[in-house]
N, C-alpha and C positions, 0 to 999 in steps of 0.2 A: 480573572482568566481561568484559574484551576478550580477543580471542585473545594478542596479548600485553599485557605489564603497562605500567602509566602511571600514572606519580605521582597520590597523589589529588589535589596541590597546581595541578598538570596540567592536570584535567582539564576545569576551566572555560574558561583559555584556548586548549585544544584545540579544543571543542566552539562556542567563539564564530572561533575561525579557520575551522574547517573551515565554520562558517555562513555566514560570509562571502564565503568561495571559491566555494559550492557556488551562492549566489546569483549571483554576479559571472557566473562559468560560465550559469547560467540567462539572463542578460540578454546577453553575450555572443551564446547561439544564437536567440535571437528577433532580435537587429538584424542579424549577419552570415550569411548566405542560402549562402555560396559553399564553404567548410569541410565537405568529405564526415564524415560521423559525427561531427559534432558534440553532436548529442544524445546521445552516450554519456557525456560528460564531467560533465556535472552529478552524474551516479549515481554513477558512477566513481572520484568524490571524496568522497561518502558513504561509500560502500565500505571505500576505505583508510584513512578514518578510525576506522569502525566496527573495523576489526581490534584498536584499542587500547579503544576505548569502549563496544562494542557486546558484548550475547550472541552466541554463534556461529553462533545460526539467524539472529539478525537481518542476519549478516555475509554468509552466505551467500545472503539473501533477497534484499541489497540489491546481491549480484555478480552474483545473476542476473536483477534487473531492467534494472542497466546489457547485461546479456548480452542480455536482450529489446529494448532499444531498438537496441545494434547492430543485430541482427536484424530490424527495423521501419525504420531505414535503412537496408537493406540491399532493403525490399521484400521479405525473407522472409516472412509473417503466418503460417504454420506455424511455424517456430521463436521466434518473437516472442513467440505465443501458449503455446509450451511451456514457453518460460523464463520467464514471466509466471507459469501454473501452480503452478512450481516454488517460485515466488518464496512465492506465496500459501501452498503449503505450511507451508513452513518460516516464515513468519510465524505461521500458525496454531499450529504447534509450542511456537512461543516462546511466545505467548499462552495455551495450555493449559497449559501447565507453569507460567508464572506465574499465572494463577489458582490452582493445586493449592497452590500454595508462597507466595503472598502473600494470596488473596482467600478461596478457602473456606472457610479455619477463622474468617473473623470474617466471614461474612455474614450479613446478616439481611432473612429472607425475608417481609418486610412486604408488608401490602395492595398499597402503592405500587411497592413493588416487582415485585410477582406483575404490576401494568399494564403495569410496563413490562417484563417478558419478553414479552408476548404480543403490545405494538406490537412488538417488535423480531423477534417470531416471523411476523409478520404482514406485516412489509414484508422479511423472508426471501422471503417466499413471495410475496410482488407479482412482488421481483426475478425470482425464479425462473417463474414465469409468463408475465410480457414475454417472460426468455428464451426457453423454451419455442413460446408460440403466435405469437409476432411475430417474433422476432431469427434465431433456428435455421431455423424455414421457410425464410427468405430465404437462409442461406446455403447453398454450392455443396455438394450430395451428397456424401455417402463422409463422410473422414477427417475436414474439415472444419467439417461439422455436429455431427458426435459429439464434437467437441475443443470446438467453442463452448459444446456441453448440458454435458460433465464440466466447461469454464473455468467456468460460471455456479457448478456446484455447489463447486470449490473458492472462490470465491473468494466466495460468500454464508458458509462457512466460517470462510474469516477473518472475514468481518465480523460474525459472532457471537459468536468468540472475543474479539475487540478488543473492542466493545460490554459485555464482560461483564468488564471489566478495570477499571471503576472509574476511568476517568479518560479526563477530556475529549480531552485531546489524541490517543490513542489510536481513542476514536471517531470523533474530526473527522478524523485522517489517513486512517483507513480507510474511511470515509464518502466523504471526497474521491476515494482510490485507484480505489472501487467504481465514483463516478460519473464519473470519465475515460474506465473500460473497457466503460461502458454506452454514452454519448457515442461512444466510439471505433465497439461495434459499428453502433451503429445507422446512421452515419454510413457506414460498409462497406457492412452490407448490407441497412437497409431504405430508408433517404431519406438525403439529402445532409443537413448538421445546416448552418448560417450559422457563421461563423468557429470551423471545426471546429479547426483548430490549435490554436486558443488555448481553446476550449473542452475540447478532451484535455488538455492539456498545461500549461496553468496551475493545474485543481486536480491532476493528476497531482504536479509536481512540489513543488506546498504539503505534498498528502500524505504521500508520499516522505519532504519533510523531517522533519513533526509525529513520524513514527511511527520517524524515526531519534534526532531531540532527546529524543524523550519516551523511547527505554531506553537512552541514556546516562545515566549517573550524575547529570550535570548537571541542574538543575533551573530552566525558565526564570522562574518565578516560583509565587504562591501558584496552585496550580492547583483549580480547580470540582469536585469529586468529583460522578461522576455518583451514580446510583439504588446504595445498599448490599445485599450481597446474603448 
């Protein structure tokens, strides 16, 4: 499963430490203000967890998230935005792959189902729309415009790929991931959002965590299968 190995016997009390840490770390940066890069920490310890728990796209997904937020403390939004990118790639990767290997060969493509690809094809394309005529206008010519139109398109990607993985927590982490980085733009570059902090960054890091618990081995409980496909 992980880059290296980890008893199976392991891995529950791994996965409920490394939960623990990774919140603490979260509540830590919301009360203490004064700690330059702060906000890397949370991710940072997903991270090094996911090396023994995690697939290696998700290990690599979740080194360059913590890599985007250095960068977003740092007041980079170029590199913030590209390790973000990167991130959503290799999340997408993992999630096409386990579809191929866990979900296609026992789909079944019912009525109900055929509805819900096409809400899910359909608020694709909202997302992608906002970006387009509202979010991208607004921001600054050149590099920057073109990075926000391709971020929209990886990252409505992932959220297709997740969405079609058959389990909740997956869509709800990526659902949450999606609407952090919407929040984030809009907040940038069309209108100011009301407690935009905690608006980015509290489903950001819910997200984060759902879509690292849910591909570790660990299982936090009976989980809701979404639509069968």
């Amino acid at each position: 499963m992980g880059i290296f190995n980890i008893a199976q016997k392991k891995t529950k009390p791994a996965a409920l430490t490394t939960t623990g840490i990774f919140f603490i770390l979260t509540v830590i940066y919301f009360t203490v203000t004064d700690i330059p890069h702060l906000i890397t920490l949370p991710l940072a310890s997903l991270f090094i967890a996911s090396l023994w728990l995690c697939p290696w796209q998700m290990c690599i997904a979740l080194l360059c998230s913590a890599t985007g937020d250095y960068m977003g403390s740092c007041s980079n939004f170029l590199g913030q935005m590209g390790f973000f990118a990167l991130a959503h790639i290799f999340m997408a990767t993992y999630f096409i792959c386990r579809y191929f290997r866990k979900v296609e060969h026992d789909r079944k493509l019912t009525g109900k189902a055929k509805g819900y690809l096409a809400v899910l094809i359909i608020c694709i394309g909202g997302i992608l729309a906002v970006t387009f005529t509202r979010i991208a206008p607004c921001a600054p010519e050149g590099i920057i415009r073109i990075g926000v139109c391709i971020y929209a398109c990886l990252i409505s990607m992932m959220l297709m790929s997740a969405m079609l993985q058959r389990s909740s927590l997956f869509a709800l982490g990526a659902l949450l991931f999606v609407f952090s980085d919407f929040i984030l733009a809009w907040n940038k570059f069309v209108d100011p959002v009301p407690y935009s902090r905690y608006m980015i960054l509290v489903p950001y890091f819910i997200g984060q965590w759902l879509l690292f618990i849910r591909s570790t081995p660990y299982r936090v409980g009976p989980e809701m299968r979404l639509m069968r496909f």
